[in-house]
Backbone as a chain_set.jsonl record, in Angstrom:
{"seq": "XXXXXXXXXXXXXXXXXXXXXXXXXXXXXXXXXXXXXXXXXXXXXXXXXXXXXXXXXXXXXXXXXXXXXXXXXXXXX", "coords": {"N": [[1.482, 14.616, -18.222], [2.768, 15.744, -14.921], [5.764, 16.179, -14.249], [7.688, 14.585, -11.251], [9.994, 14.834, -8.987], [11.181, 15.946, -6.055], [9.22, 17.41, -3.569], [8.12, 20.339, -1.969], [8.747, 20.793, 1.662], [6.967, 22.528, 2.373], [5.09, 23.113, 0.564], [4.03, 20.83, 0.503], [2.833, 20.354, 3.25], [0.735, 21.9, 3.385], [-0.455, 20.953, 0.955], [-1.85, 18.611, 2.381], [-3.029, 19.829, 4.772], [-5.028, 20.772, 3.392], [-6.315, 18.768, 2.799], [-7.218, 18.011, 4.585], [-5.704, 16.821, 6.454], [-4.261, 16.942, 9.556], [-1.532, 17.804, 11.514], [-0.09, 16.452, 14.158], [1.97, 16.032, 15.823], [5.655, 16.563, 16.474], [8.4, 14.352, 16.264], [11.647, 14.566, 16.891], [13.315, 14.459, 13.758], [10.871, 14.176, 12.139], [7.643, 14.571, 10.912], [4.4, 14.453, 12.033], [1.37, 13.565, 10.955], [-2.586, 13.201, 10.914], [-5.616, 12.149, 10.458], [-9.066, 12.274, 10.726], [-10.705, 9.029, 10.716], [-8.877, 7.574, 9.093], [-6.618, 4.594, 9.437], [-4.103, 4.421, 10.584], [-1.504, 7.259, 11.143], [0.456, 9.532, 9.15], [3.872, 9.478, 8.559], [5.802, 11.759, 8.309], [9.203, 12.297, 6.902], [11.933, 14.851, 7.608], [14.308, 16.084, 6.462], [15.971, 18.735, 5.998], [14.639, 20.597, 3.251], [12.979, 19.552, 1.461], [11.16, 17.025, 0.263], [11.558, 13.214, -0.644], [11.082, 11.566, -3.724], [10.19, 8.516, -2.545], [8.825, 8.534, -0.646], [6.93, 10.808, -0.748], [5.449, 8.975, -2.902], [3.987, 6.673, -1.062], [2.613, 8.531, 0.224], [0.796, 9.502, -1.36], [-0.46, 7.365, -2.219], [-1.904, 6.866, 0.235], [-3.826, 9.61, 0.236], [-4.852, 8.384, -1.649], [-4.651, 9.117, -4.67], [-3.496, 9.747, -8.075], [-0.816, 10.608, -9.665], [-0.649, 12.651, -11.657], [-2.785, 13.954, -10.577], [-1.904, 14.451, -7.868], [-0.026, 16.321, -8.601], [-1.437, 18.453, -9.567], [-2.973, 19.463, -8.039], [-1.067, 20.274, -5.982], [-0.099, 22.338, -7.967], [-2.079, 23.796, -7.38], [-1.7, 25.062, -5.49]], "CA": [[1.792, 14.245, -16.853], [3.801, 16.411, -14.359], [7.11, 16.18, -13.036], [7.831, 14.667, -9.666], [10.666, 14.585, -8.576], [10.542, 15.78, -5.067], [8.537, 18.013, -3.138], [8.807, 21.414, -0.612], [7.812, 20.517, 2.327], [5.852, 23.869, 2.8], [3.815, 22.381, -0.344], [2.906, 19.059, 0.786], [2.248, 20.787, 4.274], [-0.521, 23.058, 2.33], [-1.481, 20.164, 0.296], [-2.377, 17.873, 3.424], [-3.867, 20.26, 5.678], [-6.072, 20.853, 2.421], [-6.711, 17.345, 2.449], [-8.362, 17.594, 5.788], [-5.432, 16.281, 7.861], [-3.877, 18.175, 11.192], [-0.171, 18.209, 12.27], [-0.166, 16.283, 15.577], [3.02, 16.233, 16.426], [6.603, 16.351, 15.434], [9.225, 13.745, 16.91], [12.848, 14.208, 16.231], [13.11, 15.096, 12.04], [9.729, 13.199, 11.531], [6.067, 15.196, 11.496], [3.389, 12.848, 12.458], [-0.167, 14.42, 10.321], [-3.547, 12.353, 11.42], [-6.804, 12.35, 9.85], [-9.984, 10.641, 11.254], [-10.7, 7.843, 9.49], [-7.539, 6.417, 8.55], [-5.855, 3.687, 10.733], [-2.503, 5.287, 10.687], [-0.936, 8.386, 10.838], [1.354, 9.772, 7.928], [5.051, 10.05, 9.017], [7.233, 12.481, 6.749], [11.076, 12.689, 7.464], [11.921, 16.513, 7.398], [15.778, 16.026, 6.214], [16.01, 19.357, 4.91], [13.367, 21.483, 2.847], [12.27, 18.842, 0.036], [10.109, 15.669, 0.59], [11.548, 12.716, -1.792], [9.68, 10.377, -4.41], [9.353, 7.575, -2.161], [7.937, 9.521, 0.604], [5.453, 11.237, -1.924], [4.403, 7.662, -3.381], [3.4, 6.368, -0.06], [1.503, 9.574, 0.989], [0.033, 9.378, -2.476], [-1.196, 6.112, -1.529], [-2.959, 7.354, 1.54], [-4.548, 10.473, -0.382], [-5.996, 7.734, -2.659], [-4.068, 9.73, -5.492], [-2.383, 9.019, -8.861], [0.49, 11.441, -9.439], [-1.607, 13.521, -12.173], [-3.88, 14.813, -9.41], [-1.191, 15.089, -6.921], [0.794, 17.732, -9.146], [-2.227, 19.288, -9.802], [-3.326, 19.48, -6.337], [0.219, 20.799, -5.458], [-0.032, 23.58, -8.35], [-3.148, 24.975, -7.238], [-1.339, 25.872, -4.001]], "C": [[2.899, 15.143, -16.343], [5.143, 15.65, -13.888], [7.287, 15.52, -11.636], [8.793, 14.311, -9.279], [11.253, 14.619, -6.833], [10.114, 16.887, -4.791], [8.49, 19.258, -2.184], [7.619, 20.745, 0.163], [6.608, 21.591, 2.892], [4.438, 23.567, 2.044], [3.257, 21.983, 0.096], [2.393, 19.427, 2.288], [0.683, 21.036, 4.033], [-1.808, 22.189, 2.139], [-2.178, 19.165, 1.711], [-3.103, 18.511, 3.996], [-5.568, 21.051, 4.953], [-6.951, 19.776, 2.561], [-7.896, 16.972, 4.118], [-7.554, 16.977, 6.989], [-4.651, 17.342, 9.045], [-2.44, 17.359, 11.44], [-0.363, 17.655, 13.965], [0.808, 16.522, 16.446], [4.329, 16.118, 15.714], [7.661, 15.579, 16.5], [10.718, 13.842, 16.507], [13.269, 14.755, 14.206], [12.175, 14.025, 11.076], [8.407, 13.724, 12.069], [5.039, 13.915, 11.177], [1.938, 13.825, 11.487], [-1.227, 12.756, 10.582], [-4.848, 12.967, 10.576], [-7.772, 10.943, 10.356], [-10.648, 9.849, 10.037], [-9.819, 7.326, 9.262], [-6.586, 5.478, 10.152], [-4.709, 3.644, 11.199], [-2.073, 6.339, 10.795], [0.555, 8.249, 9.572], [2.572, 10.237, 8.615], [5.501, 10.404, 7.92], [8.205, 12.866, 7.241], [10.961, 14.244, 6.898], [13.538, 16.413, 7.81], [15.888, 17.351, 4.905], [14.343, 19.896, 4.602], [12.028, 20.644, 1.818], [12.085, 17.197, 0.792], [10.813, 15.052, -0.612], [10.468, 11.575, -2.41], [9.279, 9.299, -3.724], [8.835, 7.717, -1.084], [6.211, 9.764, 0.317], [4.926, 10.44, -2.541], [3.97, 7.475, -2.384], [2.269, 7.328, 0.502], [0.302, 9.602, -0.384], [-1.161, 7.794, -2.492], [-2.606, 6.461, -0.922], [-3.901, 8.156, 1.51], [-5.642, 9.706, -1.793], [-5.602, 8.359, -4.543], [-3.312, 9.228, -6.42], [-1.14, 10.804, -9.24], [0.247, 12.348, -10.831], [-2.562, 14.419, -11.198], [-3.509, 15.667, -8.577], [-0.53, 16.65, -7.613], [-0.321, 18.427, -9.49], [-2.589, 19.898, -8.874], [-1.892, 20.761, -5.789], [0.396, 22.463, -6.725], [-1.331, 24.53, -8.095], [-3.074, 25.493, -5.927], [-0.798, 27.367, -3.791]], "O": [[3.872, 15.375, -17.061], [5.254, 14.625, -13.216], [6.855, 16.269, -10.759], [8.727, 13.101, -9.064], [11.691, 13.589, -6.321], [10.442, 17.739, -5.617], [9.169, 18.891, -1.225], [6.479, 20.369, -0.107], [5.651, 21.385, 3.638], [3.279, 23.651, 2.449], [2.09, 22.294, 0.334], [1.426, 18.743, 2.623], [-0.284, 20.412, 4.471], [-2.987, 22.21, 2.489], [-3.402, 19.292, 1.741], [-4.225, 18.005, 3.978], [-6.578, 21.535, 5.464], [-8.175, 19.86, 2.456], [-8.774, 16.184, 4.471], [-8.04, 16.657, 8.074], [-4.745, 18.569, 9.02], [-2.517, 16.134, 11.535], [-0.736, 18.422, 14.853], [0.695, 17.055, 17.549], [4.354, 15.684, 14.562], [7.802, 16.136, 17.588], [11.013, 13.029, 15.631], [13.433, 15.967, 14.067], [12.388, 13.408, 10.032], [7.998, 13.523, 13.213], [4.986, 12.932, 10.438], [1.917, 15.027, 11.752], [-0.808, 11.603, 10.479], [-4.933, 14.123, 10.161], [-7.645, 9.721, 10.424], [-10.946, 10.09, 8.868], [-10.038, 6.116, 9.195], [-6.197, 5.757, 11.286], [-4.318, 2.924, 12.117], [-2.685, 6.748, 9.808], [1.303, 7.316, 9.279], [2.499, 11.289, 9.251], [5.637, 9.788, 6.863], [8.19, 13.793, 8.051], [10.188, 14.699, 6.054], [14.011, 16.566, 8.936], [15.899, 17.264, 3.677], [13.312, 19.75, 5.258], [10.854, 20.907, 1.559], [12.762, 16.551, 1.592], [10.912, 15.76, -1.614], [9.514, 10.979, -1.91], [8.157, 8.869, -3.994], [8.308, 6.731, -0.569], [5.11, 9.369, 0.702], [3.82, 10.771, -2.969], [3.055, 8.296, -2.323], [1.254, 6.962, 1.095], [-0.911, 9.72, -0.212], [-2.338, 7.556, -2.764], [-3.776, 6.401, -1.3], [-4.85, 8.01, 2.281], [-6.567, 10.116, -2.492], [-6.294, 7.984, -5.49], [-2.472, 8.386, -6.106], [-1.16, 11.899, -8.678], [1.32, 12.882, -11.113], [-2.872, 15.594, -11.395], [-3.928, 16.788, -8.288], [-0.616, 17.776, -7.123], [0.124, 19.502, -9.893], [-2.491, 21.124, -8.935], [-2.038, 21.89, -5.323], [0.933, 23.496, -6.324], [-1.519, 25.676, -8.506], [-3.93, 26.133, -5.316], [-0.59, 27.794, -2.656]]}, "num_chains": 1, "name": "protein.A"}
């Protein structure tokens, strides 16, 4: 099992727009990403360069993901 401690957000950018979702908008130091189908949009605070773990559990959630996949996902970027 990998590492996670936290994340660049240039990564998890990568990894999402991999994932099929789109960048709608950004409010204040919070990017909004949307994907059809889901009944929410994904807010990620952007404090800084690095995404932390309980950010990346919740989005891990939403990707349907266990945190084996995700770091895998994230090294084949």
């Amino acid at each position: 099992m990998g590492t996670l401690d936290c994340v660049n957000l240039r990564q998890l950018r990568k990894l999402l727009k991999k994932q099929g979702f789109i960048e709608t908008r950004q409010k204040g130091s919070h990017l909004i990403v949307e994907k059809a189908g889901l009944s929410r949009p994904i807010v990620i605070p952007i404090h800084g360069k690095e995404v932390f773990l309980y950010n990346i559990k919740e989005i891990m959630k939403v990707l349907n993901m266990n945190r084996d996949e995700f770091v895998k996902e994230l090294n084949e970027i």
